[in-house]
N, CA, C and O of each residue as an XYZ file, in Angstrom:
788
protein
N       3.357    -24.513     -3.931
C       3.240    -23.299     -3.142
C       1.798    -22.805     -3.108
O       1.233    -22.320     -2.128
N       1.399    -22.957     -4.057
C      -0.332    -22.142     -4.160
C      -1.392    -23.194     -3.589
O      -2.567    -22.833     -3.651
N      -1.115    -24.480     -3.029
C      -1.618    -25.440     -2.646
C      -1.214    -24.959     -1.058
O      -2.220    -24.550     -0.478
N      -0.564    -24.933     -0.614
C      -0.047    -24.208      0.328
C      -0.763    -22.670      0.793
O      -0.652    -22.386      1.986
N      -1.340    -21.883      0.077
C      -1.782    -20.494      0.084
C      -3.317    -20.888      0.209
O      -4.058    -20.160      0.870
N      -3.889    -22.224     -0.525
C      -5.258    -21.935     -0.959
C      -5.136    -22.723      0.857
O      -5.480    -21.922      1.726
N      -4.845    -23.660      1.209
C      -5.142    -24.439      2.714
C      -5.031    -23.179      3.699
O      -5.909    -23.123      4.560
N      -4.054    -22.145      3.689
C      -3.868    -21.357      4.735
C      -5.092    -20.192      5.031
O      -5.315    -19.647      6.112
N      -6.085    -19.901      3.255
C      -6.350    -19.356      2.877
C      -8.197    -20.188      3.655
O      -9.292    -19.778      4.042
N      -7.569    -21.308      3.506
C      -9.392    -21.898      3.882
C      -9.329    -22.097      5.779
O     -10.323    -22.304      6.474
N      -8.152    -21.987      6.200
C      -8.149    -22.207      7.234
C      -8.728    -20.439      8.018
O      -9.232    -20.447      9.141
N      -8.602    -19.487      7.469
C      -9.122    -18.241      7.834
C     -10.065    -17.988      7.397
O     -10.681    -17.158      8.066
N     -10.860    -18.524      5.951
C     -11.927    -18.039      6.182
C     -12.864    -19.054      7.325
O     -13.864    -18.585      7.868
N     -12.390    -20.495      7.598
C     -13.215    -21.186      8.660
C     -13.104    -20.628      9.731
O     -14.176    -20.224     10.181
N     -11.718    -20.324     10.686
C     -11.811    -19.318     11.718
C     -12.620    -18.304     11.736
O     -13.253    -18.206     12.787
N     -12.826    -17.520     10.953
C     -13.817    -16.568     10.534
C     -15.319    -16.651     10.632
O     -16.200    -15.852     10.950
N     -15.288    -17.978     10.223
C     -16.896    -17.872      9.611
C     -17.404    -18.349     11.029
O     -18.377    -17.838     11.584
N     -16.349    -19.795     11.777
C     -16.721    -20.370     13.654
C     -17.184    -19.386     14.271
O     -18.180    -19.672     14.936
N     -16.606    -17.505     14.357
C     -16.386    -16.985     15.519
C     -17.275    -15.783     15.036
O     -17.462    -14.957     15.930
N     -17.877    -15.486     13.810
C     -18.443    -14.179     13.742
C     -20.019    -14.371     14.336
O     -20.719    -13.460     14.778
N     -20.459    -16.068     14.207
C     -21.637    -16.102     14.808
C     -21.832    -16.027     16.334
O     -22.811    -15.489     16.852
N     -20.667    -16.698     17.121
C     -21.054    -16.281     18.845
C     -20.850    -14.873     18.749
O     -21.778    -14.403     19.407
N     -20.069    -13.803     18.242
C     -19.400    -12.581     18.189
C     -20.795    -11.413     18.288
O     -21.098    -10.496     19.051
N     -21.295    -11.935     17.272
C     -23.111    -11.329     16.993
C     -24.023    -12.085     17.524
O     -25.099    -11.829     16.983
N     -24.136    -13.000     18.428
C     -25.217    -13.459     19.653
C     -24.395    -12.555     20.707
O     -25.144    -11.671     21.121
N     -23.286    -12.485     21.203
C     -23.304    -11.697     22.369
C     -23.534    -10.174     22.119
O     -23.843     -9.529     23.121
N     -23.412     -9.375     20.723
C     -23.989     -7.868     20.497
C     -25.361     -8.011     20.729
O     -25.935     -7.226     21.484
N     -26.256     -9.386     19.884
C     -27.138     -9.187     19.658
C     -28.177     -9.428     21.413
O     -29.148     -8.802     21.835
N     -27.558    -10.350     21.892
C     -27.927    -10.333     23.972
C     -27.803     -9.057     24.384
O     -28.682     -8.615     25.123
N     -26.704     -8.217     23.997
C     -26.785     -6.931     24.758
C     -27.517     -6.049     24.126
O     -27.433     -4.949     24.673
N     -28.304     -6.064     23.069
C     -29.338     -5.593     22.480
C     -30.478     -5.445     22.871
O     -31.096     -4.404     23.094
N     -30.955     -7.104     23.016
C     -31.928     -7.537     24.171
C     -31.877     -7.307     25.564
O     -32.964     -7.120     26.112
N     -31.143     -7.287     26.063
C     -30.919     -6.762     27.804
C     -31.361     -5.414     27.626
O     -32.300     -5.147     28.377
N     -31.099     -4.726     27.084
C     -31.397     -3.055     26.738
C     -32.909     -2.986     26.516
O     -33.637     -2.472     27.366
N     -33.270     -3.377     25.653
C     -34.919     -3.463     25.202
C     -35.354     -4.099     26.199
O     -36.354     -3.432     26.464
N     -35.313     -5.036     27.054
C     -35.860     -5.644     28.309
C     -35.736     -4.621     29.141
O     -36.366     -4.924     30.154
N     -35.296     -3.649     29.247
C     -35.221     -2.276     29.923
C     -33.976     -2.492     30.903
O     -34.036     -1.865     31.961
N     -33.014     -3.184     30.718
C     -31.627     -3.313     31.561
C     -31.361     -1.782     31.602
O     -31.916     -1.218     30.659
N     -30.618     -0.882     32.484
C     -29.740      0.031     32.024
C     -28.770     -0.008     31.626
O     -27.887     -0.830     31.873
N     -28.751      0.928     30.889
C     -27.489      1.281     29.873
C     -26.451      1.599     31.094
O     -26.963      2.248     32.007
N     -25.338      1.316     31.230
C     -24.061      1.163     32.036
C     -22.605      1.343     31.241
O     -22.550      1.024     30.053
N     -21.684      1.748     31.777
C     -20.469      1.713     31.776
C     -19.934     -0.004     31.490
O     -18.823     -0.502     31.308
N     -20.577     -0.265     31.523
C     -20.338     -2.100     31.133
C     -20.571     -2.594     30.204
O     -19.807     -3.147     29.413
N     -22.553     -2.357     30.140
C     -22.831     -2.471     28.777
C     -22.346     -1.999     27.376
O     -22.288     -2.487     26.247
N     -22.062     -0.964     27.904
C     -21.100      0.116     26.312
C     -19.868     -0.348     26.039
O     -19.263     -0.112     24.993
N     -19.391     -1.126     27.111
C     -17.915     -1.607     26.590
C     -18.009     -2.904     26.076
O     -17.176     -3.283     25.252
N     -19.196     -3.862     26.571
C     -18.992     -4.833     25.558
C     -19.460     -4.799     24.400
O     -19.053     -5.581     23.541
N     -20.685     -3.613     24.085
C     -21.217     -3.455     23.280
C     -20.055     -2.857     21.690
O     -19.967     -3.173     20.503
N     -19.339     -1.826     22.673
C     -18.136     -1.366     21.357
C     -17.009     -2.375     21.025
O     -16.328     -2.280     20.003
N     -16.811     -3.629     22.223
C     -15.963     -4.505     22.031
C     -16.241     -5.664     20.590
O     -15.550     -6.248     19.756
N     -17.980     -5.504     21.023
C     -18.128     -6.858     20.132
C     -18.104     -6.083     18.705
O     -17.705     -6.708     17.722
N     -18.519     -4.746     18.575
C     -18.336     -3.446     17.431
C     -17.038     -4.446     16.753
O     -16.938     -5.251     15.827
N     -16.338     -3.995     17.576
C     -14.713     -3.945     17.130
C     -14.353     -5.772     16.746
O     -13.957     -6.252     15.684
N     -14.570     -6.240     17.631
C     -14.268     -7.675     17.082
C     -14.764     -8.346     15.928
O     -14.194     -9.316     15.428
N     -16.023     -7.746     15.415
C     -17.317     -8.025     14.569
C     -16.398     -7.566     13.083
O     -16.127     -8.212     12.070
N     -16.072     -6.088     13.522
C     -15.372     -5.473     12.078
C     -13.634     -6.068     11.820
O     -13.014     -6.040     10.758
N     -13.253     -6.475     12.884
C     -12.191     -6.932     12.760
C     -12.278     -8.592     11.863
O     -11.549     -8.964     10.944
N     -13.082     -9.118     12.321
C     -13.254    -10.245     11.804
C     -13.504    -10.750     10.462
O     -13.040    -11.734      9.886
N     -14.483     -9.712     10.023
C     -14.707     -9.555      8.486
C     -13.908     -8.875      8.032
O     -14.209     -8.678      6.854
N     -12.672     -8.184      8.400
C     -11.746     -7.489      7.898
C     -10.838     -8.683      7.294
O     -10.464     -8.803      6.127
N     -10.534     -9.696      8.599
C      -9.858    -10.406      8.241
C     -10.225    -11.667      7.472
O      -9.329    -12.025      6.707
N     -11.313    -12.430      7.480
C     -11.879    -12.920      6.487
C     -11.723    -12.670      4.951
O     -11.482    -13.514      4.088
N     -11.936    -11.164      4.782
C     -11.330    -10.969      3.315
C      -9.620    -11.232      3.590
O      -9.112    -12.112      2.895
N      -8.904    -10.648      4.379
C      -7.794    -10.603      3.934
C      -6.634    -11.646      4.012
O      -5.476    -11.631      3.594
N      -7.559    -12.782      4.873
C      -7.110    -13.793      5.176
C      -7.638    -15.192      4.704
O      -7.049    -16.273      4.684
N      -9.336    -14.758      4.206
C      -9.656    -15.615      3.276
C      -9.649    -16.407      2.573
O      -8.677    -16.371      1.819
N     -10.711    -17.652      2.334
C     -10.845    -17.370      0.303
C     -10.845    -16.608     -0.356
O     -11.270    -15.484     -0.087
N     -10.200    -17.076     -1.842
C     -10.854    -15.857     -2.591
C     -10.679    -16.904     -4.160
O      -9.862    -16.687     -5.055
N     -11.514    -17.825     -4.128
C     -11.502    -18.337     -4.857
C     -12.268    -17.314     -6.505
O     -12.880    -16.246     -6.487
N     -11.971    -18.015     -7.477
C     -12.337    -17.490     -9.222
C     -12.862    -16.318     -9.023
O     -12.638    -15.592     -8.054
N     -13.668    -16.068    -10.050
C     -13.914    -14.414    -10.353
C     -14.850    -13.858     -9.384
O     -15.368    -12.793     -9.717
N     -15.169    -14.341     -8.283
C     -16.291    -13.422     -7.288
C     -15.902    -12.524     -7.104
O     -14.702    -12.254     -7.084
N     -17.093    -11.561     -6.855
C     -16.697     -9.825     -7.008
C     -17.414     -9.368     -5.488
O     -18.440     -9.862     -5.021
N     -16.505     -8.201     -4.815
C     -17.409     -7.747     -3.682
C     -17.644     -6.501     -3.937
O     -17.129     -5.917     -4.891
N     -18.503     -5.923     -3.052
C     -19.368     -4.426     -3.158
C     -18.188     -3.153     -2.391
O     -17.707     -3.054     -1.262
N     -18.060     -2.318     -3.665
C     -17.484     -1.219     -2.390
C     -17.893     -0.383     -1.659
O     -17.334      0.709     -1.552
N     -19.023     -0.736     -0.957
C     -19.579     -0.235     -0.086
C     -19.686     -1.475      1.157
O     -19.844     -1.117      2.324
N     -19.595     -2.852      0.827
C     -19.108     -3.763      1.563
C     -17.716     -3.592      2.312
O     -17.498     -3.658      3.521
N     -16.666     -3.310      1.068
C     -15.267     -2.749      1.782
C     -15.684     -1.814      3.054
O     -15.726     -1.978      4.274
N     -16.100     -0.257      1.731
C     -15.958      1.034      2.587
C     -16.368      0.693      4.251
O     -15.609      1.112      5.124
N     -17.476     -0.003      4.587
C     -17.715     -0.266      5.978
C     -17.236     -1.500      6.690
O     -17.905     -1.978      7.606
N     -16.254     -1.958      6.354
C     -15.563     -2.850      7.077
C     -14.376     -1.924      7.329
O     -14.040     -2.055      8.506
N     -13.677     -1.119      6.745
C     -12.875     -0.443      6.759
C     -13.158      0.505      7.671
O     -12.558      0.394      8.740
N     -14.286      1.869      7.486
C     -14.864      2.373      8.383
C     -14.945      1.905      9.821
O     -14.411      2.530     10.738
N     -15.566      0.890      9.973
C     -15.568      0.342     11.235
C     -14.664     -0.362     11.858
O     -14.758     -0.630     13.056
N     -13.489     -0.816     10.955
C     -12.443     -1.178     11.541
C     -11.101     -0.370     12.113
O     -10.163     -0.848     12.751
N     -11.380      1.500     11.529
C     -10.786      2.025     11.857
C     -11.304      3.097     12.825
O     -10.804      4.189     13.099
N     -12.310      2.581     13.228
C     -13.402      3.734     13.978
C     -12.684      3.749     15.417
O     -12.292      2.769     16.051
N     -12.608      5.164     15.788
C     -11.623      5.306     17.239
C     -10.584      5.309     16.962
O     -10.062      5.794     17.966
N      -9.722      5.085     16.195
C      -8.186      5.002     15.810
C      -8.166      6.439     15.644
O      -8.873      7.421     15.867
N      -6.728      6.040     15.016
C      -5.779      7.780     14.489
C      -5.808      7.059     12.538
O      -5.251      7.931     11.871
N      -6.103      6.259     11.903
C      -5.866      6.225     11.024
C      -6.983      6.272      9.706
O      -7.956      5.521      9.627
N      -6.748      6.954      9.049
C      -7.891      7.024      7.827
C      -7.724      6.428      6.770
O      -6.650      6.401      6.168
N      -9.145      5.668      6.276
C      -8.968      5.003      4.974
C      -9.776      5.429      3.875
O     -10.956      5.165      3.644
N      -8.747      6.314      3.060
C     -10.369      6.213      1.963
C     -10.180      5.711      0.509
O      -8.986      5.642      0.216
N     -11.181      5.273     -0.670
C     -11.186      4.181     -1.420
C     -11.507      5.750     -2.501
O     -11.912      6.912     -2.506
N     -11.151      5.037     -3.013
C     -11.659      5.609     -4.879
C     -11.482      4.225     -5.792
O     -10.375      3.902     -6.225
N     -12.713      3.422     -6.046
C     -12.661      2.281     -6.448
C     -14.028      1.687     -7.132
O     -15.109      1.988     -6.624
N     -13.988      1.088     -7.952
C     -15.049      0.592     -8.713
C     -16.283      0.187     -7.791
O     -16.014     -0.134     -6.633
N     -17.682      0.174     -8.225
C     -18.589     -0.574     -7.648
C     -18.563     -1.852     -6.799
O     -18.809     -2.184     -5.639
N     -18.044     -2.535     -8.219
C     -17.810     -4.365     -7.443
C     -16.126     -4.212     -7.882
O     -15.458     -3.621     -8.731
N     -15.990     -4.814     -7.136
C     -14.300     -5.490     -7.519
C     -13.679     -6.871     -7.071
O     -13.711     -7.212     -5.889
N     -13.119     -7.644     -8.048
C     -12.258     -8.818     -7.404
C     -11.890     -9.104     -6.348
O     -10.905     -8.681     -5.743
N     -12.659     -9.855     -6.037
C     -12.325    -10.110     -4.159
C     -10.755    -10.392     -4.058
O     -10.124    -10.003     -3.076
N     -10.209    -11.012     -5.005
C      -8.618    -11.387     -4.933
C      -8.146    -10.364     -5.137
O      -7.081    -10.256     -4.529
N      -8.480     -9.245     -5.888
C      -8.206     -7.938     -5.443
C      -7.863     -7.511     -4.080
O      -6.858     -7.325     -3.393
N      -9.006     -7.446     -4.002
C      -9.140     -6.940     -2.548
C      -8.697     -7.823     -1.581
O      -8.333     -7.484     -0.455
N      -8.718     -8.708     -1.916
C      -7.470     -9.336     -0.390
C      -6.065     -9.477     -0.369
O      -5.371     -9.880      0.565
N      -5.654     -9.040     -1.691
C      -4.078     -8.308     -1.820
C      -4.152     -6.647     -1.358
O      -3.157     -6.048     -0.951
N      -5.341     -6.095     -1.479
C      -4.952     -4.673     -1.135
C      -5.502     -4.844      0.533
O      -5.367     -3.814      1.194
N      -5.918     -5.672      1.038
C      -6.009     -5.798      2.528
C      -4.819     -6.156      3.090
O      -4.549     -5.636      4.173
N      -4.054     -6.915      2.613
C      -2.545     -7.614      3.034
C      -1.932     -6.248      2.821
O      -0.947     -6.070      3.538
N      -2.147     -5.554      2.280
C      -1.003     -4.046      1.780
C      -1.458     -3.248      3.001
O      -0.612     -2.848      3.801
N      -2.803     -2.991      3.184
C      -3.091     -2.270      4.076
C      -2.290     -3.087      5.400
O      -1.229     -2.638      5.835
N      -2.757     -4.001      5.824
C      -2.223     -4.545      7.099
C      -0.399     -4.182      7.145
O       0.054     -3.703      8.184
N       0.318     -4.390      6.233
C       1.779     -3.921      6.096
C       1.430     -2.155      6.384
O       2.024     -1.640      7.331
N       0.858     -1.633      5.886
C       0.746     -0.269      6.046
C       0.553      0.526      7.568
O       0.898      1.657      7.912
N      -0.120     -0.519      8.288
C      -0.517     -0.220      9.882
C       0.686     -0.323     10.415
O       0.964      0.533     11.255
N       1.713     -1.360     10.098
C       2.707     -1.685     11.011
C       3.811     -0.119     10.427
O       4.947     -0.160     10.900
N       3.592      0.804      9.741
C       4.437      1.189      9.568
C       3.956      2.624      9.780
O       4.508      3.678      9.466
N       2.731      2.390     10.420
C       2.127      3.873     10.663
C       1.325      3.798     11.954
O       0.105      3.860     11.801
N       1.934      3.634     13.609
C       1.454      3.255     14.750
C       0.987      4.187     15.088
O       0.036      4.002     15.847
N       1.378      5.872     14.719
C       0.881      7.092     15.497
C       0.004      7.532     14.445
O      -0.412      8.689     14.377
N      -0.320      6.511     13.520
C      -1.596      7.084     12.557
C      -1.453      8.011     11.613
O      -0.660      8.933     11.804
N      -2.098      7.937     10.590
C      -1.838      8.657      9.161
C      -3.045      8.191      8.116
O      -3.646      7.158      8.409
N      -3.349      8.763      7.153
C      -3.806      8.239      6.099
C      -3.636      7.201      5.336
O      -2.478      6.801      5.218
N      -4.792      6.434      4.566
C      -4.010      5.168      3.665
C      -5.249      5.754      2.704
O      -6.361      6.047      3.144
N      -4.820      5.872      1.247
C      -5.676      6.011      0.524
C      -5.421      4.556     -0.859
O      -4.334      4.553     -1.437
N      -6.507      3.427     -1.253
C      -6.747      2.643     -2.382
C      -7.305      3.494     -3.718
O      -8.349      4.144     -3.667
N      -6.671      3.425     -4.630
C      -7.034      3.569     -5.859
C      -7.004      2.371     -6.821
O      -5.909      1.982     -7.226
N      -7.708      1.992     -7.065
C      -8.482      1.169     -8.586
C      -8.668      1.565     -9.566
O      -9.772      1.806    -10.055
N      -7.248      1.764    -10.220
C      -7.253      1.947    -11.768
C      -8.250      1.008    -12.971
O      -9.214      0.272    -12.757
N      -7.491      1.426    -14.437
C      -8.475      0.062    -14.816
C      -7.432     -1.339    -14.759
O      -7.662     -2.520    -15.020
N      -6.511     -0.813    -14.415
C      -5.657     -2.458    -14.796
C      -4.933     -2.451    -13.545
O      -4.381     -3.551    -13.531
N      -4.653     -1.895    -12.588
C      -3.617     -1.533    -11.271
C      -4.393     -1.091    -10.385
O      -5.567     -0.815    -10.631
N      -3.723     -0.929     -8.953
C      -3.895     -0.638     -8.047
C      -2.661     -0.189     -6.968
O      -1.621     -0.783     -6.686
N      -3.343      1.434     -6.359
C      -2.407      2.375     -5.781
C      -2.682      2.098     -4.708
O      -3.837      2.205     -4.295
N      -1.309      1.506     -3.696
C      -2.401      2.109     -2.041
C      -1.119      3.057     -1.318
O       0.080      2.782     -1.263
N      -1.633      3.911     -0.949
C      -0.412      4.753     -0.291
C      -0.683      4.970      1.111
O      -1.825      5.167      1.528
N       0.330      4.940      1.836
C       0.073      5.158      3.642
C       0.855      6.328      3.358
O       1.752      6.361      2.516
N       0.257      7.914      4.554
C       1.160      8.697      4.767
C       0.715      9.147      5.938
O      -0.425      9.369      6.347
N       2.269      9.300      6.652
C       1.863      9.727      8.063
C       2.924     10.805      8.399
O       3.725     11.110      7.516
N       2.981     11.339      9.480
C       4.471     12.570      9.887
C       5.224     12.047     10.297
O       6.347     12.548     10.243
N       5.043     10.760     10.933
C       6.357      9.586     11.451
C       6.202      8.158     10.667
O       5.130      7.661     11.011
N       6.682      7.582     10.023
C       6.929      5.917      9.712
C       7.732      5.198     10.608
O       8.662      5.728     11.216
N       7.425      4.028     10.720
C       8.304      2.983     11.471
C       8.213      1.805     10.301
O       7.311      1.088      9.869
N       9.579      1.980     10.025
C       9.797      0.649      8.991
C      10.760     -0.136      9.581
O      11.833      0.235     10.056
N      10.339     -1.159      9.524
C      11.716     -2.200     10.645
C      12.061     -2.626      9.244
O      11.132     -2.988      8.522
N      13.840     -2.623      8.567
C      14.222     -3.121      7.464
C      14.108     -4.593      7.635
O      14.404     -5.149      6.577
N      13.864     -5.234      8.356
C      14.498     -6.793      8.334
C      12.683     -7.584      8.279
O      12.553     -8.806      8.209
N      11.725     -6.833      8.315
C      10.609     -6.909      8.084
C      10.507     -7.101      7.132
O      10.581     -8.187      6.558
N      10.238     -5.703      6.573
C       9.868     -5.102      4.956
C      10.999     -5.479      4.020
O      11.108     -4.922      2.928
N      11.646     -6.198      4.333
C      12.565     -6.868      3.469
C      12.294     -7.782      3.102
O      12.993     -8.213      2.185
N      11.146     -8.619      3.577
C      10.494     -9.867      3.216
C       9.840     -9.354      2.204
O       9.759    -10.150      1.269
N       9.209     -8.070      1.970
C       8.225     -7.614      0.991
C       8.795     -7.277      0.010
O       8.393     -7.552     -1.120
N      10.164     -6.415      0.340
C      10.533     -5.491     -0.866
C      11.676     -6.215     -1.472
O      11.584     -6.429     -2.680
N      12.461     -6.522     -1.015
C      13.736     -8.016     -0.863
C      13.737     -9.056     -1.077
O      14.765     -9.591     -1.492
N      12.341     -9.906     -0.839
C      12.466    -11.043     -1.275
C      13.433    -11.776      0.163
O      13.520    -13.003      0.110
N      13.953    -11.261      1.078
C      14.692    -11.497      2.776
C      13.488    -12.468      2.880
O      12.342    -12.449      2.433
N      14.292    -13.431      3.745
C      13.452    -14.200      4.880
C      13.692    -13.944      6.328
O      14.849    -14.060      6.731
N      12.797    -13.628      7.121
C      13.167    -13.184      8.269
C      11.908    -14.184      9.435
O      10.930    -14.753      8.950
N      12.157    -14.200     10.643
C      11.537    -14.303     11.455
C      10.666    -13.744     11.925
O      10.993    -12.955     12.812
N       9.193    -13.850     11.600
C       8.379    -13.115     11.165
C       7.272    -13.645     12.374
O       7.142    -14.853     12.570
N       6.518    -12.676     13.134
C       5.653    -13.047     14.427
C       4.541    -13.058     13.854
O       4.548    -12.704     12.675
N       3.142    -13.485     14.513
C       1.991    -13.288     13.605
C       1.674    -11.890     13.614
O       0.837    -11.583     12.766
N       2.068    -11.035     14.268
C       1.658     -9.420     13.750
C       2.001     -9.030     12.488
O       1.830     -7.901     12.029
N       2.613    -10.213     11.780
C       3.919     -9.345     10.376
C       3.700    -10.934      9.760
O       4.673    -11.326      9.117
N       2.591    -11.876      9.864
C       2.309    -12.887      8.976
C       2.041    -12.332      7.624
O       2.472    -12.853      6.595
N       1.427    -11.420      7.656
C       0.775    -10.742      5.819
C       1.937    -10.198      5.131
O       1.700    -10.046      3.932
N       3.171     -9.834      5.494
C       4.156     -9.972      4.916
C       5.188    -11.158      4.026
O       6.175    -11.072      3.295
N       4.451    -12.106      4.481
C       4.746    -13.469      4.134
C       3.950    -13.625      3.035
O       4.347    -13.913      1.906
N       2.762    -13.422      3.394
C       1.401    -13.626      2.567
C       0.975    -13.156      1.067
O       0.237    -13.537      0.158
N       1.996    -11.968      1.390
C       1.728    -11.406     -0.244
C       2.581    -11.862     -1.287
O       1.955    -12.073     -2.325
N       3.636    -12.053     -1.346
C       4.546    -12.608     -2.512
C       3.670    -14.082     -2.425
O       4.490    -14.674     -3.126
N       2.853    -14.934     -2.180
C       2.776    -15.979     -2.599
C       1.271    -15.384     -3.073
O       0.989    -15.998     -4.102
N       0.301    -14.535     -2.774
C      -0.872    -14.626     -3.220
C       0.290    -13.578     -4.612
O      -0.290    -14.111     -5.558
N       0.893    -13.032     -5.023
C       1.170    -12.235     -5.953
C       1.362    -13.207     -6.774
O       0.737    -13.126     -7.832
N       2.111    -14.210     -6.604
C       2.577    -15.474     -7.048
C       1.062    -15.808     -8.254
O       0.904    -15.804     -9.475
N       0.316    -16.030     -7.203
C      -1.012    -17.333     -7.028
C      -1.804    -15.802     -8.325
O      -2.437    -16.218     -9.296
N      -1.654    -14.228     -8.154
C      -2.658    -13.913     -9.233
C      -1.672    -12.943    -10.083
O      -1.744    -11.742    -10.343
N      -0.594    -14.081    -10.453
C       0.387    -13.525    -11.709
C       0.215    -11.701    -11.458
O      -0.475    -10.991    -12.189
N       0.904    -11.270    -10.427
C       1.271     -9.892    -10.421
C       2.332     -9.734     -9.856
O       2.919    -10.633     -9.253
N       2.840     -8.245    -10.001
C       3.838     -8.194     -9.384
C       3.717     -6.451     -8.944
O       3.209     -5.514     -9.558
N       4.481     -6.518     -7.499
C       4.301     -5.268     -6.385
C       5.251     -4.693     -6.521
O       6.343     -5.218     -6.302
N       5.109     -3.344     -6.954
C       6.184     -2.223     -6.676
C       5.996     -1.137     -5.514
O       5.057     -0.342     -5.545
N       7.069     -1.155     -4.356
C       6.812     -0.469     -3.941
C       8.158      0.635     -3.454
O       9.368      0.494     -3.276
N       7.254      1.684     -3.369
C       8.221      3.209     -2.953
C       8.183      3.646     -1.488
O       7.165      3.451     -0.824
N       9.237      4.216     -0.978
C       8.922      4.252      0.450
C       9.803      5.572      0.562
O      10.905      5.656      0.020
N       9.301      6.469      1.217
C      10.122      8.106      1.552
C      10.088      8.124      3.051
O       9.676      7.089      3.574
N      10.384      8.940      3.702
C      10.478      9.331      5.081
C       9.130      9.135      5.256
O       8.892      8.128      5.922
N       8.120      9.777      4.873
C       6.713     10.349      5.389
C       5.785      9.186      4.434
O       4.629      9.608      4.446
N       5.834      8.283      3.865
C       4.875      7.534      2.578
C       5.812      6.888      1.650
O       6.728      7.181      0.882
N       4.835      5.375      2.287
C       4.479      4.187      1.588
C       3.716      4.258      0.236
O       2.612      4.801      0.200
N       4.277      3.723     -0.873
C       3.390      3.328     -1.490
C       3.749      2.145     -2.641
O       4.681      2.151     -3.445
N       2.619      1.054     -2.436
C       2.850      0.400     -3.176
C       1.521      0.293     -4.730
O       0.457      0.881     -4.923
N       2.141     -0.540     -5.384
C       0.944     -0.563     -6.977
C       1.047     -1.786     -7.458
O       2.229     -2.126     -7.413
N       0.500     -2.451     -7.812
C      -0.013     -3.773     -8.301
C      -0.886     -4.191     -9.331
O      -1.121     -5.388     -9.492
């Protein structure tokens, strides 16, 4: 199974790593068109916030879809602005209370939590990470949840369900939990998610 996790695991960070370089030649062309004195347009700004968005999306998913091979550690200020910018324009807020550096395998189990957390908060809400010294809190709260049971039953159940790639990271976590000997508890109320690890 974890032979299985580490291939799926190298196959995203290569997707990742192919597409973030054309992603930042076309920000970085519309950079240059601008300084060549192009005008600024209704055109330019949209590809300019597009490639924004694809840029932060990408390194979002890189961690969370990643490697995350032995003890490498990332910056939380690396997170905080992938996060930032991946939620920039939305309805949803993320904020961290978390060590300096932390376990990237960390952090790409609390990215898989977050991604479960979006699907269950479409009209937007808060998600707050906490980094204890031995655990980790992440809680989504919003005024409406959408929990599809036959989903989150893959998570909380141990269910196998037919699962689309919007709801792949539901799959994803019981085997990386597997792969870093932990185990996920999670609580769920009308208004908030929360799981700890």
């Amino acid at each position: 199974m974890s032979e299985k996790l580490d291939l799926t695991a190298l196959i995203g960070s290569r997707i990742c790593h192919d597409l973030i370089s054309p992603i930042g030649a076309i920000g970085n062309g519309v950079e240059l068109m601008l300084m060549d004195g192009a005008q600024s347009s209704p055109e330019l700004a949209l590809i300019s916030e597009s490639v924004a968005h694809a840029n932060a999306k990408i390194r979002f998913f890189r961690l969370a879809f990643g490697a995350s091979a032995g003890e490498s550690q990332i910056a939380r200020t690396e997170v905080e602005q992938i996060l930032s910018d991946t939620t920039r324009g939305t309805r949803l807020r993320i904020e961290l209370t978390v060590q300096a550096k932390m376990p990237r395998s960390s952090v790409k189990l609390a990215l898989l939590l977050v991604l479960c957390l979006e699907t269950a908060m479409p009209f937007g809400g808060a998600i707050t990470l906490v980094q204890g010294e031995d655990r980790w809190t992440l809680t989504g709260s919003a005024e409406r949840l959408k929990i599809d049971p036959a989903i989150w039953g893959v998570l909380t159940e141990g269910h196998s369900a037919d699962l689309g790639p919007a709801h792949v990271q539901f799959a994803l976590i019981a085997e990386e939990l597997a792969r870093q000997h932990r185990r996920l508890t999670t609580e769920i109320t009308e208004t908030q998610v929360q799981f700890t690890f």
